[in-house]
Structures are given as structure tokens and as C-alpha cells.
C-alpha positions, 0 to 999 in steps of 0.5 A, a space after each residue: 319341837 324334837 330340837 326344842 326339847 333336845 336343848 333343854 338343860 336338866 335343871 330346865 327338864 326337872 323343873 318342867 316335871 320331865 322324868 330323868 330317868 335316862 340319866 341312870 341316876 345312882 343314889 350312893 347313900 340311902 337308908 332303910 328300916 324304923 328309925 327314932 323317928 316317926 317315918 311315914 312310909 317304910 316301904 320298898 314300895 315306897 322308896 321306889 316310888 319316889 325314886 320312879 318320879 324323880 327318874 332314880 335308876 338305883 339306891 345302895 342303902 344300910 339298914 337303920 340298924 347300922 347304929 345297932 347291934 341288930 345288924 344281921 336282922 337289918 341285912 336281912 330287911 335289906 336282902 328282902 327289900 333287894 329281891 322285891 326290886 332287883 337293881 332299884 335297891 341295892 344294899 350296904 352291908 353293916 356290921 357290928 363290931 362287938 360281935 369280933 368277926 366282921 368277916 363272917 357276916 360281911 360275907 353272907 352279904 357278899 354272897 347273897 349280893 350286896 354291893 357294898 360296906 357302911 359303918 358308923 362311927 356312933 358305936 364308939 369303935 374307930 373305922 381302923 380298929 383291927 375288928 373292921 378288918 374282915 369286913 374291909 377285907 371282903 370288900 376290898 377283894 370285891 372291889 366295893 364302895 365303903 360308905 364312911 359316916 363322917 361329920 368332918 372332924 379330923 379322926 374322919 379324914 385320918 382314918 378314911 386316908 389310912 383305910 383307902 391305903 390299906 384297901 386299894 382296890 375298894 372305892 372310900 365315900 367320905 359321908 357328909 361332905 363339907 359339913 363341920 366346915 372342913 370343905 378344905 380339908 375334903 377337896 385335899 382328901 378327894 384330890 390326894 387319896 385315889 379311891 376317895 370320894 366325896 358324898 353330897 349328902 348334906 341336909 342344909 345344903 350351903 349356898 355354893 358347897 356344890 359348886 366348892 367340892 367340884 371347883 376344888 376336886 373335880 367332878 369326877 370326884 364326887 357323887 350324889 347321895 340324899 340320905 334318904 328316909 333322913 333327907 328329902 331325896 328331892 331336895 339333894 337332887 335340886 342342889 345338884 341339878 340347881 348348881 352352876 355347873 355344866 351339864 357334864 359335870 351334873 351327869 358325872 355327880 349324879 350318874 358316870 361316877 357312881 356307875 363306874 364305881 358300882 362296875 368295878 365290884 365283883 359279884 
């Protein structure tokens, strides 16, 4: 029976209801906080509770305030969220650029130990605008992920090329790849920029996406992320552990790559 159990595939433990909590699973783009849209559960309590059932080891999440210029409040929900549930949620920092020192916040968070930098494009400001440079600077002396919201257009591929040169030493998640029908043009990023990686966080899902970015980048390459409170964190595991991949490369998707990231940051 041991040996029976043993040669289940992961698709195989997750439909039977198994926990797959020994994959170590590293949920790269999460959120937190009240959005415009009714949230039912807003919760620490209630995020870890959905990543306890699907076996989710951790989430780095950005405050809904990303998209605000409450950005130091939302760091604040963050921290709180953090210290409740050490090394389940784990935070992105955000900034707002109209402040002009991105730095002095970026490093409060570095200091009270968050892991990492989300922007978003929905403010207007360009990702290489000389306001980001503290706060890009900060994460690339801690050799930290940057989170990038994209949605495949060509300004989202020049600007994470340029950054990723600019800043060695932090890890580039293309948000949102494969979406605006530049799967093309994400395998070229994710091959050619060393420190550029490409995030599945994709609410429709097209047949075969996953198996695509994979064939053309390698799976070392890309890295799970569920978008949620937006996405079904369920659901962007099932495109994950239902693609026609070899087990090997599920466990680089959803656990090795992320942990090797998240190894390189510097407390």
C-alpha cells in the first residue's frame, strides 16, 4: 500500500484530496486588503486557511493599495498580516511615486522584513521612471523579487528588459504571462534576461499556456502565482498540476524556483 501511494503522480494526490503540503508550495503573487469588489473573506485567517487545504506553504502578497496612494497604510495591513502568520504570508512592498522617495519606504519594509517590491503600471508612471530608483535599488541590494503588473504590451517587456539590467542582483516577475497574446514574446524575455521570470497568474487559463512558457523557456524559468483574492487560488494550482508535464517540472513551477529565489534575499 506505502509503495502504491508512493506512485501517485500529483495530479493524482491532488484529485484524491491529499494535502501537498511536502511540495513546499511558494505562491509568488497574492494579494491583500478591500478591493472595489465585494471580497467575502478579508482575512489572514482566511487566506491560510485555503493555502492549509491546498498544502500552500507561503504567499508574498502586495496590498490592494498598490493601486493607491495609501501605500505606507497598506504596508502596515501587510506587516500585521505577516507577524500573525510568520513565513505563510510574506510581503511585497508598494510604493507610491507621487511621494518622490520611494526609498525611504521601500526601506521601512526592508527593515521590518518584507521579501520583496510589487508595482503597478495602473498609476500612470513608467516602471523605469527615475522615481522607482530607490526603491529598486533597495531591492536589488537585498537581492529581492520584483513583481511587475503587465498585460503584454511592449512597454511591459522594455521596461522589465531594461530594469533587469539595471538591477542584477533582484529576481524580475513578468506578471500576467502569456496574456495580450505575447507568449512569444515572454519565452524571448525569460530565455534572453537572466533574472527574468515569468508568473502564470492568468485568470482564463488557455488550454496549453502552461505547457508553451515551459517548452519554450524551461521550467526553471517559471513560477506559480494565483492572483489571489482576484483568482481562484484552486484553480491556478489545477492548470498547473493538470498540465502535461513531468512531475519534476510541476515541483520547479510551484516549489524549487520560488524557494531558490526567496533563498537569495537578504534579510
Amino acid at each position: 500500500m506505502v509503495g502504491g501511494e508512493a506512485m501517485k503522480t500529483l495530479l493524482e494526490r491532488a484529485r484524491s484530496g491529499e494535502s501537498l503540503a511536502d511540495l513546499e508550495i511558494v505562491d509568488m503573487h497574492g494579494h491583500f486588503g478591500r478591493y472595489l469588489h465585494a471580497i467575502p473573506d478579508l482575512t489572514a485567517e482566511g487566506l491560510v486557511r485555503v493555502m492549509d487545504r491546498l498544502g500552500v506553504r507561503s504567499i508574498l502578497v502586495s496590498h490592494m493599495q498598490c493601486m493607491s496612494q495609501h501605500t505606507h497604510r497598506g504596508n502596515e495591513e501587510v506587516l500585521t498580516a505577516m507577524r500573525a502568520f510568520p513565513g505563510r504570508i510574506l510581503g511585497y512592498a508598494v510604493v507610491w511615486p507621487v511621494d518622490g522617495d520611494t526609498r525611504a519606504e521601500m526601506e521601512w519594509c526592508a527593515a521590518h522584513g518584507f521579501t520583496g517590491l510589487k508595482l503597478h503600471s495602473s498609476n500612470g508612471f513608467a516602471y523605469t521612471d527615475p522615481v522607482y530608483a530607490g526603491a529598486l535599488s533597495v531591492a536589488n541590494e537585498r537581492r529581492m523579487p520584483v513583481l511587475l503588473h503587465a498585460w503584454g504590451a511592449a512597454s511591459d517587456f522594455a521596461a522589465i528588459r531594461e530594469l533587469a539590467a539595471k538591477y542584477p542582483e533582484a529576481s524580475f516577475l513578468f506578471a500576467h504571462s502569456g496574456t495580450g497574446g505575447a507568449e512569444a514574446e515572454c519565452i524571448r524575455l525569460a530565455r534572453e534576461v537572466p533574472n527574468a521570470y515569468l508568473d502564470l497568474a492568468y485568470s482564463q487559463g488557455p488550454r496549453g499556456l502552461v505547457e508553451r512558457l515551459v517548452a519554450g523557456a524551461g521550467a526553471e524559468k517559471v513560477l506559480f502565482g494565483s492572483d489571489c483574492y482576484f483568482f481562484s487560488m484552486t484553480q491556478q494550482i489545477g492548470k498547473v498540476l493538470g498540465a502535461d508535464l513531468s512531475d519534476g517540472e510541476k515541483r520547479k513551477i510551484l516549489s524549487e524556483n520560488a524557494l531558490r529565489i526567496l533563498e537569495r534575499v537578504q534579510r
